[in-house]
C-alpha positions as CSV (number, residue, x, y, z in Angstrom):
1,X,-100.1,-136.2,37.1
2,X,-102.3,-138.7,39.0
3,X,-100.1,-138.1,42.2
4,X,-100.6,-134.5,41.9
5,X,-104.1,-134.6,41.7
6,X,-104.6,-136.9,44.4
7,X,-102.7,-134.5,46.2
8,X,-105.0,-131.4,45.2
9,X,-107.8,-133.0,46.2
10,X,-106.3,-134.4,49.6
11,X,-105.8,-130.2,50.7
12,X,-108.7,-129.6,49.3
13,X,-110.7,-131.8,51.2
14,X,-108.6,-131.4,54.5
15,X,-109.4,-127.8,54.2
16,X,-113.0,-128.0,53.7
17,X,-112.9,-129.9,56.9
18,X,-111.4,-127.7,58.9
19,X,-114.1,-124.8,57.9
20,X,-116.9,-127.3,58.3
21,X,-115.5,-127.9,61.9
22,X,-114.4,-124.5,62.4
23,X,-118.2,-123.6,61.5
24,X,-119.6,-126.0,64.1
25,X,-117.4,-125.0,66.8
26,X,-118.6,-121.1,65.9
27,X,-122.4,-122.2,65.8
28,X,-122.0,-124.0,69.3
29,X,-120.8,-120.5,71.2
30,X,-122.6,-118.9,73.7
31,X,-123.5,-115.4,71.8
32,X,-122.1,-112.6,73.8
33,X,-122.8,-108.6,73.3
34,X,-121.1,-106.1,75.3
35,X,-122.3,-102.6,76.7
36,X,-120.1,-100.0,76.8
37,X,-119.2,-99.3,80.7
38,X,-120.3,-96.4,82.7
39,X,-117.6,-94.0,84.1
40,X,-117.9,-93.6,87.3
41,X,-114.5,-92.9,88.2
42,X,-113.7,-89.4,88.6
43,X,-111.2,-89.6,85.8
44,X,-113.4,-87.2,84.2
45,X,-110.9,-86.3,81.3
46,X,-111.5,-88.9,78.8
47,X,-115.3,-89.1,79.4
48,X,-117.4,-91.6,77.9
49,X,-114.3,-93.0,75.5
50,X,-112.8,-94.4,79.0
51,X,-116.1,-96.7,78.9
52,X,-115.6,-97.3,75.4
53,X,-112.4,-98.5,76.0
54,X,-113.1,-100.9,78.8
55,X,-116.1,-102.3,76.5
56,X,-113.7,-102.9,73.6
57,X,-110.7,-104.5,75.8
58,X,-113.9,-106.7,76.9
59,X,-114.5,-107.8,73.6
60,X,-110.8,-108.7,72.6
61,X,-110.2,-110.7,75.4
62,X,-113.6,-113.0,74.8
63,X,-112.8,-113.1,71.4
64,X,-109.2,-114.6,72.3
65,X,-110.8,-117.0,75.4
66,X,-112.0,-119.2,72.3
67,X,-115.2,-119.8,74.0
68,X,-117.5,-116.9,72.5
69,X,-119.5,-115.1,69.9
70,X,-119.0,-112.2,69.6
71,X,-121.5,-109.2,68.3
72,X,-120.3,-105.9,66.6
73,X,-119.9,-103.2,69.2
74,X,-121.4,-101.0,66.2
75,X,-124.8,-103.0,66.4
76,X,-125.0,-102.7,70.0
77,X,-124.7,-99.5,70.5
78,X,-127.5,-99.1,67.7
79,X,-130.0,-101.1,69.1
80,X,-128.7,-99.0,72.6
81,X,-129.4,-95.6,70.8
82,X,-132.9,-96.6,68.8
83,X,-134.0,-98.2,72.3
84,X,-133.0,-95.3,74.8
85,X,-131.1,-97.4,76.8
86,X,-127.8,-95.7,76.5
87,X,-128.6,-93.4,79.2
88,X,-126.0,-94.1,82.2
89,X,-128.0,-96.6,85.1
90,X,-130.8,-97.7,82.3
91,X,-128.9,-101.6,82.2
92,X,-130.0,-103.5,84.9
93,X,-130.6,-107.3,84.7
94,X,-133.9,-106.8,83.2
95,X,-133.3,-104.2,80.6
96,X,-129.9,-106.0,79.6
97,X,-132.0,-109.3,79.2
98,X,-134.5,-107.1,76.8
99,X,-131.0,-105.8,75.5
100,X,-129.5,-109.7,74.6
101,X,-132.7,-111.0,73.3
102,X,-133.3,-108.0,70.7
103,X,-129.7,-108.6,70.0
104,X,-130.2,-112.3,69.4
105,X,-127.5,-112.8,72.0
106,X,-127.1,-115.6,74.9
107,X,-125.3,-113.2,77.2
108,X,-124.5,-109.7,77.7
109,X,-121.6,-108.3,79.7
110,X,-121.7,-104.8,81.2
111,X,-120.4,-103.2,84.2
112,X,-118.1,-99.7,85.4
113,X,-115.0,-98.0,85.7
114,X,-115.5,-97.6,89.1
115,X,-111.6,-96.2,89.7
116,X,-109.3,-95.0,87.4
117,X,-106.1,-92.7,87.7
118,X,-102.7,-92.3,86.0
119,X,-99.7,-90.1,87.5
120,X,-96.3,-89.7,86.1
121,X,-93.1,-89.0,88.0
122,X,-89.9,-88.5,86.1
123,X,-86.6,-87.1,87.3
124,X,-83.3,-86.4,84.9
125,X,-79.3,-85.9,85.7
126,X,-76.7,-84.5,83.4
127,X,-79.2,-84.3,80.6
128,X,-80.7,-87.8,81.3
129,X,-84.5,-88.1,81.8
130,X,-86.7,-90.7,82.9
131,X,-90.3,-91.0,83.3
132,X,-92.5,-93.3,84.8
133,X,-96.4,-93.6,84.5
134,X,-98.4,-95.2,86.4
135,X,-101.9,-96.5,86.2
136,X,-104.7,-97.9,88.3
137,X,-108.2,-98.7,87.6
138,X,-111.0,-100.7,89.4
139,X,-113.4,-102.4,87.1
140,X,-116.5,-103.8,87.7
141,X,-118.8,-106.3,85.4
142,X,-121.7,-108.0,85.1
143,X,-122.5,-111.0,83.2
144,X,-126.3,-111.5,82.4
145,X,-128.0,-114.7,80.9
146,X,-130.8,-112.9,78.6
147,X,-133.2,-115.9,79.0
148,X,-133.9,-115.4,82.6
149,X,-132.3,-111.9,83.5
150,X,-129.9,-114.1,86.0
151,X,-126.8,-111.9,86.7
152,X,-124.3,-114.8,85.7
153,X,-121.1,-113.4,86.9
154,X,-120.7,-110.3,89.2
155,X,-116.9,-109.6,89.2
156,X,-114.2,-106.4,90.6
157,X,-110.6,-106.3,89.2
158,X,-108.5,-103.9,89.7
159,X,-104.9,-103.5,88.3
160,X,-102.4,-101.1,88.7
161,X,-98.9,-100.8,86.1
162,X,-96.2,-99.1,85.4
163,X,-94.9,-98.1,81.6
164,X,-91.6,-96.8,81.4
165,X,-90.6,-95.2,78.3
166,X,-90.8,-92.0,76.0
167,X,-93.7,-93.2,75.2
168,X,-95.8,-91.9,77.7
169,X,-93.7,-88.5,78.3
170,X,-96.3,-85.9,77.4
171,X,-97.6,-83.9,80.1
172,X,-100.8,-83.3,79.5
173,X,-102.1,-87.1,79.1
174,X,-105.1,-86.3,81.4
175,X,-106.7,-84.2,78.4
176,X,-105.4,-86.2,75.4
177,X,-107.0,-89.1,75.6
178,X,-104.6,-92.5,75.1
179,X,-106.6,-96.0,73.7
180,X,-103.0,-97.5,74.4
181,X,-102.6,-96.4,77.9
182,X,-106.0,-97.3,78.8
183,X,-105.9,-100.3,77.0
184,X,-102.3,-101.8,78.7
185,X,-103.9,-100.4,81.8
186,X,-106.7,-102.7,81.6
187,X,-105.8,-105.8,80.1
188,X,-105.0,-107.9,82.6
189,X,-107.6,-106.9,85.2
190,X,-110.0,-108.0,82.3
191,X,-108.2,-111.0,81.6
192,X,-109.0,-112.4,85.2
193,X,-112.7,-111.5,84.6
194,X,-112.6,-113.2,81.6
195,X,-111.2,-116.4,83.4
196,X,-113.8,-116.4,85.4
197,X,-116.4,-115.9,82.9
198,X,-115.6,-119.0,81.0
199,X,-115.4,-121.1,84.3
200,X,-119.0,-119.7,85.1
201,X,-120.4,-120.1,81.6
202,X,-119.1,-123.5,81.0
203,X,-122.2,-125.9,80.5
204,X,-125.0,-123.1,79.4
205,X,-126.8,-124.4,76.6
206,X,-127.0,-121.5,73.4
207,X,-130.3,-120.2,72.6
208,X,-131.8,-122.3,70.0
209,X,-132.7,-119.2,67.9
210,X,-130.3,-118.3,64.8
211,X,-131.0,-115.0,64.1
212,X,-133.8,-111.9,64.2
213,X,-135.7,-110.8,60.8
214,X,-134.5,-107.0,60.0
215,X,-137.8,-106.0,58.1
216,X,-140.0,-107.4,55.6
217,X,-141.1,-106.1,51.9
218,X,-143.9,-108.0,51.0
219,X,-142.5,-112.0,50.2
220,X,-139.4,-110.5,51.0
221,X,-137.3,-110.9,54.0
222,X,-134.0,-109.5,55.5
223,X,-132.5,-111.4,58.1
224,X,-129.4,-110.5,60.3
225,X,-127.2,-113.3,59.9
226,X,-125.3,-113.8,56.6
227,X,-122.2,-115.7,54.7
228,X,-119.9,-114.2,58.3
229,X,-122.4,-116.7,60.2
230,X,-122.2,-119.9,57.8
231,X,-125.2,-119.3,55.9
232,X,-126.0,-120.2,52.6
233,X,-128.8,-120.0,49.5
234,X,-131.0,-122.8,50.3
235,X,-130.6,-122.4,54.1
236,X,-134.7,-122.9,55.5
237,X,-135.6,-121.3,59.1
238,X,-138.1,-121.5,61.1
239,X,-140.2,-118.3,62.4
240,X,-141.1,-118.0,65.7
241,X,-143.1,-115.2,67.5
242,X,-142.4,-114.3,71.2
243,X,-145.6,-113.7,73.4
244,X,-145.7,-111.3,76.2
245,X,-142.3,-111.5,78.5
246,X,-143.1,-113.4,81.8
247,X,-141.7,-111.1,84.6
248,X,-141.3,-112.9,88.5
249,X,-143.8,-110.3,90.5
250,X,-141.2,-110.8,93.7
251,X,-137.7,-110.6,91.7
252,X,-138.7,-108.3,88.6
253,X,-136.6,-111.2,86.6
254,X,-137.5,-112.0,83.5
255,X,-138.4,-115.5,83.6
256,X,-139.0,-116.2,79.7
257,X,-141.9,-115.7,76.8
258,X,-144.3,-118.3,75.2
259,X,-143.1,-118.6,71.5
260,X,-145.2,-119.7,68.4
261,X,-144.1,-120.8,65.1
262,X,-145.7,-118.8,62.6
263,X,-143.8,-119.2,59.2
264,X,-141.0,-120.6,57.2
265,X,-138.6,-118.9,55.5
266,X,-136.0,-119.5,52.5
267,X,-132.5,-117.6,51.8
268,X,-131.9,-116.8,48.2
269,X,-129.4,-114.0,48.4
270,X,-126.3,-114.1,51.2
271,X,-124.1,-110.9,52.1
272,X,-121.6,-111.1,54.3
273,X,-123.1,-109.9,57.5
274,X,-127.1,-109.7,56.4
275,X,-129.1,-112.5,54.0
276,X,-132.4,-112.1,51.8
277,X,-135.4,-114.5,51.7
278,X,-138.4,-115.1,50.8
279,X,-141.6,-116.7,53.1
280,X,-142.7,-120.2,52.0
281,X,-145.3,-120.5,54.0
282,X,-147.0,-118.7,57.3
283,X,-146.2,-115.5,58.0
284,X,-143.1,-113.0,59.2
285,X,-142.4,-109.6,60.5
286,X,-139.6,-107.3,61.9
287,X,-138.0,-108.6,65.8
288,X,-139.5,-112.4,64.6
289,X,-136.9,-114.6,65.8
290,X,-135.4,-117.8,63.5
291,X,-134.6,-121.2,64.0
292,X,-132.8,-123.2,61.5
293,X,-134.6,-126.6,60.2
């Protein structure tokens, strides 16, 4: 019996050690959004969902690289719509800083479908058919550090691939629109972007904020980082207040804010993607950033 509970408590502890480290490794990340891309092909058939798709493709391969954060495409693309910047040519290295930093975000990646095209040729004898569809695309991305509008990275891939198969026999692909096809398509033009994403990001410190407040209700504050982000009842932040954005007059980069600490803050509820608290001292409001004490 004694065996078997030194054993229990062995897993146990090994386990909690792995979360705890898995949770320092997560908090040390670079933060990452990503835009959806413009189409600026003139594969005009799938419309904006071909930008979607690149966007999304984007995402998966960070997320695999190890290296990053990630944010919900769905909060992006809300901050995107409630901020008008959705509008194709509005993301440039200033307005994707303003972007990353409403986002609470260390970097944010967007970019084009500059290219994209597929064909399929196919030929049969004696009742045997086969096709053959081929893709290209031409991709273009841009990586850019929120703090000081700095385009990062500033990358073109292009890939081009076959699939043979059944698969992709339908003859009217150009006006059904195919996540699979665009996906494999792609992949591994992104995945050479993404190489060189981590090699260029290797080193950059993460912002030192934790999160953004949502709103306030009186004593009562809703922050945008929950049990998904390793917090916990008891969990005290810091609230600081971003001044006017410093802009360089000859560059139109942003070169950074003054920030004030005006408040303390204390969780008492956790969700999984959102947590509640209340001030403890000072004060707080809506787009205050935190910092965790």
């Amino acid at each position: 019996m004694t065996k078997k509970y030194g054993l229990f408590v062995l897993v146990w502890s090994l386990l909690l050690l792995m979360a705890f480290v898995s949770l320092a490794n997560a908090q040390g990340k670079l933060r990452v959004a990503v835009v959806r891309f413009d189409n600026n092909s003139t594969w005009h058939w799938w419309g904006d969902s071909l930008g979607e798709a690149a966007a999304d493709v984007f995402v998966t391969a960070l997320m695999d690289s190890g290296k990053f954060s990630l944010i919900e495409r769905q909060k992006v693309d809300a901050v995107l719509i409630e901020q008008d910047f959705g509008a194709s040519g509005r993301v440039t290295p200033q307005t994707a800083a303003k972007i990353g930093k409403m986002l609470g975000v260390d970097l944010l990646l967007t970019g084009s479908v500059s290219q994209f095209s597929v064909s399929r040729t196919g030929g049969g004898f004696k009742g045997l058919s086969v096709g053959v569809t081929t893709g290209k695309v031409v991709l273009q991305a841009r990586l850019v550090d929120t703090t000081t509008g700095e385009i990062v990275v500033a990358a073109e891939e292009k890939n081009e691939k076959n699939l043979v198969g059944a698969r992709y026999k339908s003859a009217n692909f150009q006006q059904k629109y195919d996540y699979g096809l665009a996906n494999e398509v792609m992949h591994p033009a992104v995945k050479k972007m993404v190489a060189k994403i981590v090699e260029k990001s290797a080193g950059m410190a993460t912002s030192s904020h934790s999160g953004r407040i949502i709103k306030v209700e009186g004593n009562k504050v809703w922050v945008n980082i929950g049990a998904n982000a390793g917090i916990k009842i008891g969990d005290e932040f810091e609230v600081i207040r971003k001044g006017e954005e410093l802009v360089d007059p000859d560059t139109g980069l942003a070169l950074g804010s003054e920030e004030e600490s005006v408040g303390k803050i204390v969780v008492v509820e956790v969700k999984e993607k959102y947590s509640v608290a209340t001030i403890q001292g000072g004060n707080a409001q809506a787009q205050d950033y935190l910092k965790k004490m």
